[in-house]
C-alpha positions as a Markdown table, in Angstrom:
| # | Residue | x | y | z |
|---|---|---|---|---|
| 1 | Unk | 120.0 | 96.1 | 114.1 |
| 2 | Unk | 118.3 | 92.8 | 114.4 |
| 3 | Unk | 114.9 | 91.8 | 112.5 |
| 4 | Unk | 111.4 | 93.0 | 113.4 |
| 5 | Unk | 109.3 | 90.2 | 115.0 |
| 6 | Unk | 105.5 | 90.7 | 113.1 |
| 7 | Unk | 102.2 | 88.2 | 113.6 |
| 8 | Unk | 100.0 | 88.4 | 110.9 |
| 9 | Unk | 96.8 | 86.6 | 112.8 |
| 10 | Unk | 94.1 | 85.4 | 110.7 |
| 11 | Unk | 91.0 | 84.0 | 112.3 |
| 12 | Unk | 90.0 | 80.7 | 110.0 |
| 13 | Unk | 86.8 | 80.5 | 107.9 |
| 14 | Unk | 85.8 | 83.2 | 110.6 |
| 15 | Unk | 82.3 | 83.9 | 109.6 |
| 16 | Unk | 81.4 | 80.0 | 109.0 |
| 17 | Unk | 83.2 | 79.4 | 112.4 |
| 18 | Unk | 81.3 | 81.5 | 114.7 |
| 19 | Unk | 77.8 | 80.9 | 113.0 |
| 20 | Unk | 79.1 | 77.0 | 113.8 |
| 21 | Unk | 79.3 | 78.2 | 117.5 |
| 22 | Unk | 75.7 | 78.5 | 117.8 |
| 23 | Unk | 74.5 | 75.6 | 115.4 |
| 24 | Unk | 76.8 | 72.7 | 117.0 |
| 25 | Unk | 74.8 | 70.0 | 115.4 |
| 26 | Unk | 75.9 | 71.2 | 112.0 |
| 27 | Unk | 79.5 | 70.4 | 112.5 |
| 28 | Unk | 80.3 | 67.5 | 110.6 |
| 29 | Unk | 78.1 | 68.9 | 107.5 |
| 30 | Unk | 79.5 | 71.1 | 104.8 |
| 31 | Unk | 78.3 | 74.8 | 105.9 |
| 32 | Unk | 78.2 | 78.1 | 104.1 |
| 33 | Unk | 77.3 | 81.7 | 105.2 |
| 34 | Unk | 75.4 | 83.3 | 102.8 |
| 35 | Unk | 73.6 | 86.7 | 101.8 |
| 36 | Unk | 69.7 | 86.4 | 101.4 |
| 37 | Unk | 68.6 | 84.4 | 98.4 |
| 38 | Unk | 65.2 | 86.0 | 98.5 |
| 39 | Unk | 66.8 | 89.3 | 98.7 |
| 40 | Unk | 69.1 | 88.8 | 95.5 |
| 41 | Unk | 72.8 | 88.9 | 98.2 |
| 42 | Unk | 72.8 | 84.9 | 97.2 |
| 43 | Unk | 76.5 | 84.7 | 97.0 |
| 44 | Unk | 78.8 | 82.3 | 99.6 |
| 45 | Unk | 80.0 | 85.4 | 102.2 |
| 46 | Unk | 82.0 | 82.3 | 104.2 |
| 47 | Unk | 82.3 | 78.1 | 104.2 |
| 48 | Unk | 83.7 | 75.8 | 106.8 |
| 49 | Unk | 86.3 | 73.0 | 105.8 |
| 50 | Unk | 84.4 | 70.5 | 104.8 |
| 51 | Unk | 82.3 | 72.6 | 102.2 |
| 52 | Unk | 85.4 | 73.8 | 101.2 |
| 53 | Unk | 86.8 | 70.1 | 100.5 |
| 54 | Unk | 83.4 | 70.0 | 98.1 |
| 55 | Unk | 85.1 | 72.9 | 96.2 |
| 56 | Unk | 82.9 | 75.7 | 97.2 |
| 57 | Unk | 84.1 | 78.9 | 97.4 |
| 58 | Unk | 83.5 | 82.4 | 98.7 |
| 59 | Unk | 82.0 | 84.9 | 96.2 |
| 60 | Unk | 80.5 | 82.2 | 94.3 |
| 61 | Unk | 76.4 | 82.2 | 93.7 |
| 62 | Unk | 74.1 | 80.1 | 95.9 |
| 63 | Unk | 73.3 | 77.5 | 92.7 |
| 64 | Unk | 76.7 | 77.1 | 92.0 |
| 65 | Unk | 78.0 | 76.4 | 95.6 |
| 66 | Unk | 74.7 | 74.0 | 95.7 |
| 67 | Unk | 75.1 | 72.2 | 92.2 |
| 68 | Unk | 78.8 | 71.0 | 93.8 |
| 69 | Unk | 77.8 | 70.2 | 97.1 |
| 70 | Unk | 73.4 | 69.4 | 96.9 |
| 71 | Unk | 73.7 | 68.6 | 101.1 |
| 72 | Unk | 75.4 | 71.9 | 102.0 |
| 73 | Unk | 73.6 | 73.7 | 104.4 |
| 74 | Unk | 73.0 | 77.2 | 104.4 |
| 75 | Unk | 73.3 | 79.8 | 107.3 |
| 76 | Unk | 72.2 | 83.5 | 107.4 |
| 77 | Unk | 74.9 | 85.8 | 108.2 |
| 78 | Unk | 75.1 | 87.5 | 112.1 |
| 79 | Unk | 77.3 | 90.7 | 111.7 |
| 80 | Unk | 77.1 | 91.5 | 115.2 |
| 81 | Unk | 78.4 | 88.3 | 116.6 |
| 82 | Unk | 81.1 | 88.4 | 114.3 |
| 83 | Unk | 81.9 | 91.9 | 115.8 |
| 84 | Unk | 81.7 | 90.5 | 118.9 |
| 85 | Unk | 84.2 | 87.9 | 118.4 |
| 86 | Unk | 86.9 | 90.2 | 116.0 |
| 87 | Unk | 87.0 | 92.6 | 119.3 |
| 88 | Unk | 87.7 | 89.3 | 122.0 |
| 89 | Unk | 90.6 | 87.6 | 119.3 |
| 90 | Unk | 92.2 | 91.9 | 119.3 |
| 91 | Unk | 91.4 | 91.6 | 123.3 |
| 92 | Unk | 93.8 | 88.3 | 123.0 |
| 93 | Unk | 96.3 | 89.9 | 120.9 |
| 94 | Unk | 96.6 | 93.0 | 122.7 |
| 95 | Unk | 98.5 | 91.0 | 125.4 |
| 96 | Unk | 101.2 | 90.8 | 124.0 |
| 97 | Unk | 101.6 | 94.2 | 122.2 |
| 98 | Unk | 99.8 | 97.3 | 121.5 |
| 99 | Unk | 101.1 | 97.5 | 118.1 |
| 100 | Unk | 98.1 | 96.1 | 116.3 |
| 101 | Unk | 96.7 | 97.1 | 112.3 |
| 102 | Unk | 93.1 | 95.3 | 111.2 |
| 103 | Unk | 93.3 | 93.8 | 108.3 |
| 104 | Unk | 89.6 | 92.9 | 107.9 |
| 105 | Unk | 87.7 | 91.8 | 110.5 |
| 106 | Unk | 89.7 | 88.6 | 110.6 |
| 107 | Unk | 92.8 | 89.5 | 109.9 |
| 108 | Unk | 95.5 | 91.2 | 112.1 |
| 109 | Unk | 99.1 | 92.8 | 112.1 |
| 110 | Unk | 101.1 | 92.7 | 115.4 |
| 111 | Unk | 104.5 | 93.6 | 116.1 |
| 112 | Unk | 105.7 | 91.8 | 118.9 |
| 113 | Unk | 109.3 | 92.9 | 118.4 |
| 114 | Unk | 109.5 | 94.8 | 122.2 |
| 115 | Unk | 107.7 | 91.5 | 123.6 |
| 116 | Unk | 110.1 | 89.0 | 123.3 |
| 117 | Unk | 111.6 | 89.6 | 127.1 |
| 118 | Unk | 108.3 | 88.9 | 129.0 |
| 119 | Unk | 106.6 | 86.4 | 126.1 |
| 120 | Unk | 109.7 | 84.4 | 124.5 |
| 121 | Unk | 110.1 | 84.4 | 120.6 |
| 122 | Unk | 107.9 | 85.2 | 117.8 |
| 123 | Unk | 106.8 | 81.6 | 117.6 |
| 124 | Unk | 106.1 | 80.9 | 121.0 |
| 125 | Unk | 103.8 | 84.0 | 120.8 |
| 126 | Unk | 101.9 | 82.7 | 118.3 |
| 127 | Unk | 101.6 | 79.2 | 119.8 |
| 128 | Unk | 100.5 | 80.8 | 122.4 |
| 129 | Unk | 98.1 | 83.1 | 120.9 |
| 130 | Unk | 96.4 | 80.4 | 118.8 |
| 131 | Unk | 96.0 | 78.1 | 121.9 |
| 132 | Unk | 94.3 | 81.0 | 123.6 |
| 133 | Unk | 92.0 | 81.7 | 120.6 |
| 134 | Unk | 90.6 | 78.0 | 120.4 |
| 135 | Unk | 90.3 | 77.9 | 124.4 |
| 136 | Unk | 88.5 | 80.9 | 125.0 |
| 137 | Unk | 86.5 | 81.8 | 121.6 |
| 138 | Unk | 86.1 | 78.0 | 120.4 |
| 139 | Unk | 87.5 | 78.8 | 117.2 |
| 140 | Unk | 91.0 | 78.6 | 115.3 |
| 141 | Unk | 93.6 | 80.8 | 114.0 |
| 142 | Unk | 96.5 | 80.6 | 111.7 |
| 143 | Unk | 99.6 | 82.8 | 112.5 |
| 144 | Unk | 102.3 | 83.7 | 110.3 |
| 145 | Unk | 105.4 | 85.1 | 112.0 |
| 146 | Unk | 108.1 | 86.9 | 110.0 |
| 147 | Unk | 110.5 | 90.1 | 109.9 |
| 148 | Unk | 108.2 | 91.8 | 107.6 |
| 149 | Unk | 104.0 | 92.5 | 107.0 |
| 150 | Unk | 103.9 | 90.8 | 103.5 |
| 151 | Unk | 105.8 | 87.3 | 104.8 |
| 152 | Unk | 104.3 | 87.4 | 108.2 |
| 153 | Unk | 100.2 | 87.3 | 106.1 |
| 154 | Unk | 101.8 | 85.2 | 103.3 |
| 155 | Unk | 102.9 | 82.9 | 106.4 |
| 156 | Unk | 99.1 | 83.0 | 107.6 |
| 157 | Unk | 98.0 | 81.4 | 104.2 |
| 158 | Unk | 100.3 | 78.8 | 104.0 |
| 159 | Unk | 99.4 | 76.2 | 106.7 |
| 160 | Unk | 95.3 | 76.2 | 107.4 |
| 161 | Unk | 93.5 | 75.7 | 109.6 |
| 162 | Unk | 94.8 | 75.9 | 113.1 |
| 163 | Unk | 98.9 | 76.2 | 112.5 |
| 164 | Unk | 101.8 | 79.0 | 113.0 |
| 165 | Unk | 104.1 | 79.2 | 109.9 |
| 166 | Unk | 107.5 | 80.7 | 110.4 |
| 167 | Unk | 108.9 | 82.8 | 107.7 |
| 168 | Unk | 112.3 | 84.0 | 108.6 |
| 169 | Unk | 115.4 | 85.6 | 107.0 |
| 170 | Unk | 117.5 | 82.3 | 106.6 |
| 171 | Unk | 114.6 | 80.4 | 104.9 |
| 172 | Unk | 112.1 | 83.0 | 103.2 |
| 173 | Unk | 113.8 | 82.0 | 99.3 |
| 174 | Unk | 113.4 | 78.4 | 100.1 |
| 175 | Unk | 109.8 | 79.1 | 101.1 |
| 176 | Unk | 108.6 | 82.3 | 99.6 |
| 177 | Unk | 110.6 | 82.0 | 96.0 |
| 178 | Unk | 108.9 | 78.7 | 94.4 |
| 179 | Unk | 105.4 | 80.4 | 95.5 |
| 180 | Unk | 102.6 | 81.3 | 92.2 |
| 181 | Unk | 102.3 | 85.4 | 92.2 |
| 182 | Unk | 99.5 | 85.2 | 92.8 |
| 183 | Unk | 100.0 | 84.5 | 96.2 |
| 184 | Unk | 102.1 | 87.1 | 97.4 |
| 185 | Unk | 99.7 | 90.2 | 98.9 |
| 186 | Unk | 98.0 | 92.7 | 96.6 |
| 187 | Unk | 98.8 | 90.8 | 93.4 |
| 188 | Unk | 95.0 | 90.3 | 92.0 |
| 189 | Unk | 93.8 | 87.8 | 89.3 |
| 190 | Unk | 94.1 | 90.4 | 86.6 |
| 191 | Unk | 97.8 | 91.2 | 87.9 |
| 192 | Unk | 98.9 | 87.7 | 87.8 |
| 193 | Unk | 97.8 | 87.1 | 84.5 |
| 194 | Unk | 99.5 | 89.9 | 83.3 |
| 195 | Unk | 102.9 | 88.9 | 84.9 |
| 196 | Unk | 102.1 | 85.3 | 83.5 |
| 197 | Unk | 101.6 | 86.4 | 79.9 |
| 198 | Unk | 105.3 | 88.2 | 80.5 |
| 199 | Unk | 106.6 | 84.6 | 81.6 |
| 200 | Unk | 106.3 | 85.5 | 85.1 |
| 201 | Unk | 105.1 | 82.7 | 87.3 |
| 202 | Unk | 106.8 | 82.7 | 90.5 |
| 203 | Unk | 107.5 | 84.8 | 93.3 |
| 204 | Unk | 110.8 | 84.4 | 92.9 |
| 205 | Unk | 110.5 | 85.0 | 89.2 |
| 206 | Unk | 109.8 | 88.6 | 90.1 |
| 207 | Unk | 112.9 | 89.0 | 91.7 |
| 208 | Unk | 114.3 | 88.4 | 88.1 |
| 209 | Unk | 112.8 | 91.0 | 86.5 |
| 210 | Unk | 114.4 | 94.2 | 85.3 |
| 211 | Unk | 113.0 | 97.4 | 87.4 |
| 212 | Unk | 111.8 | 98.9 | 83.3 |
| 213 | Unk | 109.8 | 96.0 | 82.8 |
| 214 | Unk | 108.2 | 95.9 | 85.9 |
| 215 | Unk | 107.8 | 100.0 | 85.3 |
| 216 | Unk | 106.5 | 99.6 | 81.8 |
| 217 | Unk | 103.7 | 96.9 | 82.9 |
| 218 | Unk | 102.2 | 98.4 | 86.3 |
| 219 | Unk | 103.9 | 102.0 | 87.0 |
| 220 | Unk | 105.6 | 102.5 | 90.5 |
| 221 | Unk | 103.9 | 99.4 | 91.8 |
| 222 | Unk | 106.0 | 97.3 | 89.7 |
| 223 | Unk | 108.6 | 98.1 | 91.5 |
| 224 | Unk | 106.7 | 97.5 | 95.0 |
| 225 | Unk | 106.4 | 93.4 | 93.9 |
| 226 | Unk | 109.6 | 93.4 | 93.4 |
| 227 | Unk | 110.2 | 95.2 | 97.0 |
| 228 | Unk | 107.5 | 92.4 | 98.6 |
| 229 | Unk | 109.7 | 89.7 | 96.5 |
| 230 | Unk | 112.8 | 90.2 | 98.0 |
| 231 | Unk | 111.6 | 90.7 | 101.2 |
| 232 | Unk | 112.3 | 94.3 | 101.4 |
| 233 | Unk | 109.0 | 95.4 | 102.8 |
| 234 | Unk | 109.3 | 97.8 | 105.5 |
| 235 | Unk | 105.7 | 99.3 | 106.5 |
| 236 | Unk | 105.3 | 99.5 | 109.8 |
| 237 | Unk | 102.6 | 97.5 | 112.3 |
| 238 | Unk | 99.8 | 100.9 | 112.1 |
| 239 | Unk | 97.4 | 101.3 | 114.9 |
| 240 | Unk | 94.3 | 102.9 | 113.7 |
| 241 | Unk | 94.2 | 106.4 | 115.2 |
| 242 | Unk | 91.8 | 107.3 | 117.4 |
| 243 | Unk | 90.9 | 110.4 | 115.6 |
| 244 | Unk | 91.1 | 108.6 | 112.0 |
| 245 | Unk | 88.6 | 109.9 | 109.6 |
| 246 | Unk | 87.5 | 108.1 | 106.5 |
| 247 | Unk | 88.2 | 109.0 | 102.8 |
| 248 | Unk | 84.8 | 108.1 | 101.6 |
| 249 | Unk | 81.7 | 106.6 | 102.8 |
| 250 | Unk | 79.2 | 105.2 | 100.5 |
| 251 | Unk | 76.0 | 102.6 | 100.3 |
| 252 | Unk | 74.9 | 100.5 | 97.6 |
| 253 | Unk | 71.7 | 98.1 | 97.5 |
| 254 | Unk | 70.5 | 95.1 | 95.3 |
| 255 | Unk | 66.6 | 95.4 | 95.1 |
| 256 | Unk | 64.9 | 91.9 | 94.8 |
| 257 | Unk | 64.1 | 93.0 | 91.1 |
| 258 | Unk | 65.6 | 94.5 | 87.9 |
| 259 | Unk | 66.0 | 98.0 | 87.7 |
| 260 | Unk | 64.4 | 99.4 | 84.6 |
| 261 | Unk | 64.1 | 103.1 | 84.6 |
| 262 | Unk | 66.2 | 106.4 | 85.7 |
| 263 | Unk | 63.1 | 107.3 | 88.5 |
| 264 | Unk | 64.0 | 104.0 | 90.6 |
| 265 | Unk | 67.6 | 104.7 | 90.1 |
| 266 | Unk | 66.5 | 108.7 | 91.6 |
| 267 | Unk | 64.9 | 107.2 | 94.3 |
| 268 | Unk | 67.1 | 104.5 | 95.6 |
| 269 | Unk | 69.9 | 107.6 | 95.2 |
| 270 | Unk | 68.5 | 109.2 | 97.5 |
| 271 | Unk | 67.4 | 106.8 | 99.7 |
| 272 | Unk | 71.2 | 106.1 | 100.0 |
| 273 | Unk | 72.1 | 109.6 | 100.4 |
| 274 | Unk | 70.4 | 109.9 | 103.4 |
| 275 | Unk | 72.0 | 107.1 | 104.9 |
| 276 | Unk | 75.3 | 108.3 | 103.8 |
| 277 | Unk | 74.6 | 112.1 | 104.3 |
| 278 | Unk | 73.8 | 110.9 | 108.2 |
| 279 | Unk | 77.0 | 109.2 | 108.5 |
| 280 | Unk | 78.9 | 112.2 | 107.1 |
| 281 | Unk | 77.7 | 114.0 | 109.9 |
| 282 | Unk | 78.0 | 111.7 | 112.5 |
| 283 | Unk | 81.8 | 112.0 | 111.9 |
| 284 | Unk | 81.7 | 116.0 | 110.7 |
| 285 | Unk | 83.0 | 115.1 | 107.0 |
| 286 | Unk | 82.0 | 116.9 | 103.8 |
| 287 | Unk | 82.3 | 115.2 | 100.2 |
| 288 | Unk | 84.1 | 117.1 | 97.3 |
| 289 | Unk | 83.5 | 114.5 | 95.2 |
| 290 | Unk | 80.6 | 111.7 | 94.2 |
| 291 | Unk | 80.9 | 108.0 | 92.8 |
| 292 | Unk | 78.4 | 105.8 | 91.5 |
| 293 | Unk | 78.9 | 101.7 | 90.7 |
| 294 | Unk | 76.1 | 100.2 | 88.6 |
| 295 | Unk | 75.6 | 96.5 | 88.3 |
| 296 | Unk | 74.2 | 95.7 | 85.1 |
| 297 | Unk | 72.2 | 92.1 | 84.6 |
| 298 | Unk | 75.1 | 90.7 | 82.5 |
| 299 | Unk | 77.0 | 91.4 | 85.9 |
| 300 | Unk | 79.4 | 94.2 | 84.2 |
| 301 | Unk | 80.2 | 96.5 | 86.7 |
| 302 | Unk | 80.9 | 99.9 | 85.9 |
| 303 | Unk | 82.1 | 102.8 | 88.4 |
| 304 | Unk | 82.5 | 106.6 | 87.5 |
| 305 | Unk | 83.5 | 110.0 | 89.5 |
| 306 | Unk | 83.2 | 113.2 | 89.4 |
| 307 | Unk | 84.6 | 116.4 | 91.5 |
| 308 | Unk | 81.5 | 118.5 | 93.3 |
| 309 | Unk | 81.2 | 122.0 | 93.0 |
| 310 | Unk | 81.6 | 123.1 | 96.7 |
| 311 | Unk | 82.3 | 120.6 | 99.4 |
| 312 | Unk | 79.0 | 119.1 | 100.8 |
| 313 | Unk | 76.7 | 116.8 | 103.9 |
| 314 | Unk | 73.7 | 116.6 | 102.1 |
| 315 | Unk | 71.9 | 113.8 | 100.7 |
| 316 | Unk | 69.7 | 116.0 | 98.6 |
| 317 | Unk | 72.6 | 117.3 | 96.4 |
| 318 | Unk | 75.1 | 114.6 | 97.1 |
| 319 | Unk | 71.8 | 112.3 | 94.8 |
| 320 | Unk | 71.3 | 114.9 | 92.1 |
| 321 | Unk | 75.1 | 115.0 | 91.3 |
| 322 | Unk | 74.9 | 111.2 | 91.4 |
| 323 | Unk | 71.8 | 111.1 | 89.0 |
| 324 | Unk | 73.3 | 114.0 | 86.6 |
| 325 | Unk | 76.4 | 111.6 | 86.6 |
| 326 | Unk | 74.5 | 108.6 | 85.5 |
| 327 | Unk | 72.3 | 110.4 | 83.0 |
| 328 | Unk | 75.9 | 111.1 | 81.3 |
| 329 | Unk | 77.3 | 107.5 | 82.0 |
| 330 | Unk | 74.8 | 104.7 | 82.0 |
| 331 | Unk | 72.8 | 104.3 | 78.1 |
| 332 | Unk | 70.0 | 101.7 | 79.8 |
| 333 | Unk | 71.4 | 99.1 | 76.9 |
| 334 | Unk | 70.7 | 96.5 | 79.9 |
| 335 | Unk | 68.6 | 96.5 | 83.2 |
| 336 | Unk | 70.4 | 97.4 | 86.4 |
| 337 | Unk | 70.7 | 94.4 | 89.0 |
| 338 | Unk | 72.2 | 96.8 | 91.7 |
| 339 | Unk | 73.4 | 100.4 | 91.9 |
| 340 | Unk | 75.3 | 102.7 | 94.6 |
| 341 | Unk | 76.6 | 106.3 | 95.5 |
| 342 | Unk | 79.4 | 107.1 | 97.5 |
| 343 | Unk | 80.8 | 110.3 | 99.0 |
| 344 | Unk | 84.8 | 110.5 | 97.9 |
| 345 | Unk | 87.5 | 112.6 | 98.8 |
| 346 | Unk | 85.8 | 113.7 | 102.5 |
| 347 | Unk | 87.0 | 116.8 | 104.1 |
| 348 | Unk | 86.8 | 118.2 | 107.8 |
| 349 | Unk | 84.3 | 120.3 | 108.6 |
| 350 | Unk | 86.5 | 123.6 | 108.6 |
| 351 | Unk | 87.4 | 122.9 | 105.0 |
| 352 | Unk | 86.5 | 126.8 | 103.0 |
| 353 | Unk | 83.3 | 126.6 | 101.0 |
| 354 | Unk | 84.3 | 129.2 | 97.6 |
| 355 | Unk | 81.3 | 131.3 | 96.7 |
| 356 | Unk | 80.0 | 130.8 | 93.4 |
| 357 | Unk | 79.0 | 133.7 | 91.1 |
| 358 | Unk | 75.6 | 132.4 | 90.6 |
| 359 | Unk | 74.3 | 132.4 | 93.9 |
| 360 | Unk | 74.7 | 128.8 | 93.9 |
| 361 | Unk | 76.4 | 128.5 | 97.2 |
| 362 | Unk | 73.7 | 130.4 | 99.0 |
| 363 | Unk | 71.2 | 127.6 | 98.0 |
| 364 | Unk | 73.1 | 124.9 | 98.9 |
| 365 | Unk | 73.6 | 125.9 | 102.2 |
| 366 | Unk | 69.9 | 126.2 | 102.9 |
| 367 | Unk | 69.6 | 123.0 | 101.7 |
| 368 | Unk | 72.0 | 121.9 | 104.4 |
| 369 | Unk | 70.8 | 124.0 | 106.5 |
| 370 | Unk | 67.2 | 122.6 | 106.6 |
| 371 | Unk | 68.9 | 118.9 | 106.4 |
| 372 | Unk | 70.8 | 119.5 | 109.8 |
| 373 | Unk | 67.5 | 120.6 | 111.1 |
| 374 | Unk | 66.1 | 117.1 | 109.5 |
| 375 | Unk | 68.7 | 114.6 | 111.1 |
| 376 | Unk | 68.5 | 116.8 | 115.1 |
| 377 | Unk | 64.9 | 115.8 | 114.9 |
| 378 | Unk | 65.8 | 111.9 | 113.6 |
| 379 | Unk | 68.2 | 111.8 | 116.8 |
| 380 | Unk | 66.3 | 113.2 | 119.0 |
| 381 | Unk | 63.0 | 111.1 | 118.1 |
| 382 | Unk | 64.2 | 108.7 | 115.9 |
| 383 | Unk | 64.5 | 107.7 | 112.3 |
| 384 | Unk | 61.3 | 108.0 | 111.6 |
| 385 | Unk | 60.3 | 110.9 | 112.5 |
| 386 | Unk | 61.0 | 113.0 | 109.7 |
| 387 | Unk | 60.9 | 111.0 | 106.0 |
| 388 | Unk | 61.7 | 112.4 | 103.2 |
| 389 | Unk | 58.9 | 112.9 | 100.2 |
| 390 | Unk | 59.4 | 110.3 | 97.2 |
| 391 | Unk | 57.8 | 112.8 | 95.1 |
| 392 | Unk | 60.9 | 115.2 | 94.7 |
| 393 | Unk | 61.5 | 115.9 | 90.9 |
| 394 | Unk | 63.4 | 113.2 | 89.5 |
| 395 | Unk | 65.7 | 115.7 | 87.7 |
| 396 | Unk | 67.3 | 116.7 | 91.1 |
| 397 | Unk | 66.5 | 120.2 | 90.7 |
């Protein structure tokens, strides 16, 4: 059985790129896109090349991308014309297969393995699909072709901006093997360091390593490096289904000042809710579950769970188990900088509601009850039609 052909396609410096589209004059300068200063988001979202030969990098604060590069000029962020563009670059790709898995809204798998007849080899696809990308979006790609998903993205990273790297059977230990391990997909800072203090330090180095070691330091997913390593990866190219429903769905905000007591921390729960109690809905989901990540000043980040007592869509009592779940976690020993609430573990809405003995059932379904009366108003008249009272008891009940 010969090799799967797969592109991993990733757009370069995407966000920087197409914000360059409409600011031409700015192309020789060193660019970033970047969240609101003013609004407290002042992190580096994207960069072009040339900021990125200055050494600034994504995820870094404003000041710091500033204090290496004092000319670098800074752009807001357009999400929509990013959409715009990530749907014309799948438009492109989906000529040559409809065996295409987002990764990102940059990033894409393709298996090209049935398109070889009508569009040549692997690497005259890609040649083909990066020359149509610059042509007709006015931006670059790098394409990584191999007979697996992790080679084909590791491929992607290796030659930027504007290339096609081949990764293929005969030369994948030549290329892949001398690598850091932190290069190969999935492996995070946190898991490099750990295979580093174990003398771990190449790619190939994993494919050293005895399966109990690799069991002993991260579980089953030691034994999935190893997999990736030797080039044993065989997940296929995965359309998203048209019916796909998500796991969770949650909202989190950075106010434009500290966050210094549990009735700001109520309200902006609830506020969130809503916004997440509206999406629910939109795709007929209930939560069994609630999360909430808390951003102290010192920038420690903190994220617990908890399991609901009967499956839920509203925001009212999707907040209070949020607030009753930070009373218990959070002990105020800092402000907050930025707080969220998500709905986890999301169920169709068939899934069986159990009666409680307490009646407790009974009054949350009024309380959904009179919500779904609350967003059929929003959609008929719009958001702001209806808005909820900031004056509901802070202790949810």
């Amino acid at each position: 059985m010969s090799d799967r052909i797969i592109l991993h396609c990733d757009l370069n410096n995407f966000f920087a790129s197409v914000s360059l589209l409409s600011n031409p004059t700015l192309y020789d300068l060193p660019v970033a896109v970047c969240g609101s200063v003013e609004a407290r988001h002042g992190i580096v979202l994207a960069k072009n090349e040339i900021a990125k030969k200055y050494g600034v990098k994504t995820a870094e604060a404003v000041w710091e991308a500033k204090a290496k590069c004092k000319d670098l000029v800074i752009l807001p962020p357009d999400y929509k014309k990013y959409r715009e563009y990530s749907h014309a670059a799948r438009e492109i790709y989906s000529r040559y297969t409809d065996l295409i898995e987002p990764f990102g809204i940059d990033e894409c798998w393709l298996d090209v393995t049935g398109s070889t007849l009508l569009f040549g080899t692997g690497e005259q696809m890609a040649e083909k699909i990066r020359k149509t990308v610059k042509k007709e979006l006015g931006i670059t790609i790098s394409v990584g072709v191999s007979f697996n998903k992790i080679f084909a993205k590791l491929g992607s990273d290796m030659k930027k901006p504007d290339a096609v790297t081949v990764i293929s059977r005969e030369n994948f230990k030549r290329k892949v093997w001398p690598l850091p391990v932190g290069d190969l997909l999935f492996i995070g800072k946190h898991t490099a360091e750990k295979l580093n203090a174990n003398g771990i330090f190449s790619i190939g180095d994993i494919t050293l390593c005895e399966d109990g070691m690799l069991t002993r330091l991260f579980g089953k997913n030691g034994l999935l490096l190893k997999t990736y390593a030797l080039g044993l990866d065989d997940s296929p190219v995965s359309p998203p289904d048209e019916n796909y429903k998500p796991k969770s769905i949650g909202r989190s905000t950075t106010p434009d000042h500290d966050i210094t007591g549990r009735d700001e921390v109520w309200r902006i729960f609830l506020s969130l809710a809503e916004e997440v109690s509206d999406e629910m809905r939109k795709t007929g989901l209930y939560a069994t579950g609630v999360q909430i990540h808390t951003r102290d000043t010192a920038l420690k980040i903190k994220e617990t769970a908890r399991v609901m007592d009967m499956p839920t869509n509203s925001a009212l009592i999707l907040a209070k188990c949020g607030i009753e779940l930070f009373d218990k976690t959070y002990k105020w020993d800092l402000p907050l900088r930025s707080v969220g609430i998500r709905a986890v573990n999301l169920k169709g809405d068939a899934v069986a509601v159990q009666e409680d003995l307490f009646g407790e059932s009974n009054k949350n379904e009024k309380i959904e009850k009179i919500e779904n009366s609350i967003y059929d108003v929003r959609g008929k008249f719009g958001k702001g039609s209806i808005k909820r009272g900031r004056n509901v008891k802070t202790d949810g009940k």
